[in-house]
N, C-alpha and C positions, 0 to 999 in steps of 0.2 A: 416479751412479757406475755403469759398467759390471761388475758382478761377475762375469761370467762368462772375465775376465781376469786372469789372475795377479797377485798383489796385491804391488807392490816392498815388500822389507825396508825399516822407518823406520831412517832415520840424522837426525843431528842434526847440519849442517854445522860448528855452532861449537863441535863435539869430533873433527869428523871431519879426518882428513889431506887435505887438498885442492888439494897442491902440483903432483900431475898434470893436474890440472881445468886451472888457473889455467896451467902451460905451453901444453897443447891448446890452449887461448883464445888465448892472445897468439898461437901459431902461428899459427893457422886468420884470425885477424883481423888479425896483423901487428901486436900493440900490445905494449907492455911497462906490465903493473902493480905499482902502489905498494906491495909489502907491508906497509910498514909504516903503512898507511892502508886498508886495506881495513872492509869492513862488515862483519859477519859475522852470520846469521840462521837460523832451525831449517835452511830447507830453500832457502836464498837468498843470496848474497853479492853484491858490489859492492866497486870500488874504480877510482880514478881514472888514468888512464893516460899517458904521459910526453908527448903531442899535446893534452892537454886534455881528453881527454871522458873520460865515464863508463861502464865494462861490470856489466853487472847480467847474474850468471850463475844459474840455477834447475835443480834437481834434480828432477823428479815424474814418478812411477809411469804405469804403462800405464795403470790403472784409472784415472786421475785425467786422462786424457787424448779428448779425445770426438772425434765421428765428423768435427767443424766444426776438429778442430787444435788447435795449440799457438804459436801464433804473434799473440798476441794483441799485444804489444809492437808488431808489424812491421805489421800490419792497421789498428790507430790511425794509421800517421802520416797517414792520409789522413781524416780530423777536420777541419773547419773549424771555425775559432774560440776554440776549448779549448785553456787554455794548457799544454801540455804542452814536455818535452823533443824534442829534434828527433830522429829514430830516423837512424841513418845506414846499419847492416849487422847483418848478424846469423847467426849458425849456430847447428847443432843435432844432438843424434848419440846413437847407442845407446849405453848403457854393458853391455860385452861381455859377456855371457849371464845380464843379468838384463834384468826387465819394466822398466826403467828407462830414460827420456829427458833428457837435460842441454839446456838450451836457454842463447847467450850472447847479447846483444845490446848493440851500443856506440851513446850518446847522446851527445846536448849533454850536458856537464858544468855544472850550473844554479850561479847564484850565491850561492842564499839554501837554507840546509838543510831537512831537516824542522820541523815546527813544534813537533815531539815526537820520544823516542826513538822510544817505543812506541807502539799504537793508539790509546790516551786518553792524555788530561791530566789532571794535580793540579792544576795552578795554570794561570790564565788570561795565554795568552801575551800578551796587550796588543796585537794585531792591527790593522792601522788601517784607516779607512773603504777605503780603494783597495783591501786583500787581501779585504773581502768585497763589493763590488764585482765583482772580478773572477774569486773564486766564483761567484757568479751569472751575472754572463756566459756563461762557460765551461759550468755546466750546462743552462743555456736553450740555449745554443750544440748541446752535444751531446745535448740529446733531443729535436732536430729534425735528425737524423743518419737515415740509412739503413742497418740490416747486418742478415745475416742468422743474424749469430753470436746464442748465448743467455748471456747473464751465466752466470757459474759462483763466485759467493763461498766462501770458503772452500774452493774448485777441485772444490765441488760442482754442475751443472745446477741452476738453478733453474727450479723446472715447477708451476704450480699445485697437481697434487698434493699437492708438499713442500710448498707455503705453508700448504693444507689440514689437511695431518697434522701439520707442525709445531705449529700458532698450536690445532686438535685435542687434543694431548697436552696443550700449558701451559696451553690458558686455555678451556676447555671450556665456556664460557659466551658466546664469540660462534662464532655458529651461522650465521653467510654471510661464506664467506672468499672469495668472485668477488673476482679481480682483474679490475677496468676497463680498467684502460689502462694497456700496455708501452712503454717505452722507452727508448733505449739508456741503458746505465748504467758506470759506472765497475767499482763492486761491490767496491771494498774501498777506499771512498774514508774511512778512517782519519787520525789526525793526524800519524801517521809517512804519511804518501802524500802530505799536501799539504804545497808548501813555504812556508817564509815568511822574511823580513815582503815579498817579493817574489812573490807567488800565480801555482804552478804545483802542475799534477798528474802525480805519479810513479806504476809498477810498472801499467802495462794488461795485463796479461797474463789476464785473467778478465775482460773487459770483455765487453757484448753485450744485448740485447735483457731486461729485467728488468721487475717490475713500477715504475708511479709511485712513485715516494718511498724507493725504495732508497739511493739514496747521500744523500738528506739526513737519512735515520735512522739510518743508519750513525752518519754525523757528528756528530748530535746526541746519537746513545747512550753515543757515547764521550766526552761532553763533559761526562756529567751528575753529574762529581763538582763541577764547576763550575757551581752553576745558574746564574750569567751569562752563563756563555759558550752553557751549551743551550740559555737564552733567545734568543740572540742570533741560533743557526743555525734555531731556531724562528719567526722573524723574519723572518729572511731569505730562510729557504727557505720561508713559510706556503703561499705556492699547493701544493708536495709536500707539506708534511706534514698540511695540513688537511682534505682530503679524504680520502673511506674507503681509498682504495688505500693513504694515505702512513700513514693509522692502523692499518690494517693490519702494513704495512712496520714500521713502529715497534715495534708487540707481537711481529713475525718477528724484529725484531733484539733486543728484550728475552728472549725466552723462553729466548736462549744465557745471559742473567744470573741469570734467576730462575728458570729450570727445573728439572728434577730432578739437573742439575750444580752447582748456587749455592753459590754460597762465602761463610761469613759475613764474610768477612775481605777479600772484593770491593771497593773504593769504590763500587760504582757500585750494588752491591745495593740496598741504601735507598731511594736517589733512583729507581731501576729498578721496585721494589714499588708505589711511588709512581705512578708515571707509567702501569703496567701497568692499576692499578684505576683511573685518569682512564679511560686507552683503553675496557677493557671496557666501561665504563660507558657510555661516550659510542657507542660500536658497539652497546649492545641496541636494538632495534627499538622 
């Protein structure tokens, strides 16, 4: 995060009015949206439009925006291999005299939904051999990519440092956090991002250069109310997550569960505490 940037007022779209947003858009792109089908998300919206495709429109702050841009949607479509939506056009525009940038982008409108509303799953959606399959394609695919973007989860830079001082504060017992090897990454590849039971990957807007094993511990962390299904992405993806970068990754993306924000009332707490004392253990020298 740049802090020496005016930091936007948080609003939260799915209380906020956003009937001007949603005019601007169709103007600017020429589409007419469904209202009574739209998405609605803290800082994100979506809804389908009367030609068939999809506008995924986003709200984020100056600080929340780096020196590499905000256009991370439009910079994907040139991916080979990675099944993604197809990007078609896209605008972007200050909102008048705050730190604030709106960004819209219209897509292929995909056939099959998320596989979840939310980031995790309760219950194991029953996925079939083809959709992880063609997970794995798609991430072998993309991190034999070239960009010069930096992943930004959470629409924070991710930079050794952070991995350092994160995986530092929660787990102060492994003591060499070197990441080995970068490559390109999704970065919020969550179970609302991918869809199914037809496997594509939605919302690139943070995508870009991260450590190994970031989006298959992503995926996995949020699975782990399920141990089947964890199993499963633990499986599938072992070349990421079995090596130090992806067990590192892993305890990077546990420590948002079990660190000094944890919630007893998490599903994921448990199995996360669990998994955290595998990691450490397996990381001492």
């Amino acid at each position: 995060m740049n802090r020496s940037l005016p930091i936007a007022a948080q609003v939260d779209l799915r209380r906020q009015p956003v009937e001007d947003v949603l005019e601007r858009v169709e103007e600017a792109l020429r589409v007419r949206l469904d209202r009574e089908a739209l998405v609605l998300k803290r800082r994100s919206l979506g809804g389908r439009t009367e030609r068939g495709t999809w506008v995924r429109i986003e709200r984020r702050g100056f600080e929340r925006i780096g020196p590499q841009g905000w256009n991370g949607t439009e910079a994907a479509a040139v991916l080979q291999g990675v099944a993604m939506p197809e990007w078609y056009r896209g605008v972007a525009w200050r909102e008048p005299g705050e730190p604030v940038m709106w960004r819209a982008d219209e897509l292929e409108l995909l056939a099959s939904a998320s596989v979840a509303e939310g980031a995790l799953v309760l219950e194991d959606p029953g996925l079939p051999d083809a959709w992880w399959a063609a997970l794995n394609a798609s991430l072998d695919a993309l991190a034999d990519q070239q960009t010069p973007r930096i992943a930004t989860p959470d629409t924070v830079t991710i930079t050794q440092e952070q991995v350092t001082r994160t995986l530092g504060e929660v787990f102060p017992g492994v003591t060499d956090t070197r990441i080995e090897r970068w490559a390109p990454a999704h970065a919020d590849l969550t179970w609302a991002n991918v869809m199914g039971p037809e496997f594509s990957i939605v919302d690139w807007e943070d995508w870009g250069m991260a450590p190994r094993g970031l989006d298959a511990a992503t995926l996995w962390g949020h699975a782990l109310a399920v141990p089947a299904l964890a199993d499963r992405v633990r499986q599938e993806r072992r070349a990421d997550l079995e090596g130090r970068d992806g067990k590192l990754m892993s305890l990077f993306f546990l420590s948002k569960i079990v660190g000094p924000h944890a919630h007893e009332e998490d599903p994921l707490l448990a199995p996360a505490r669990k998994e955290a004392e595998r990691l450490v253990a397996e990381l001492q020298p």
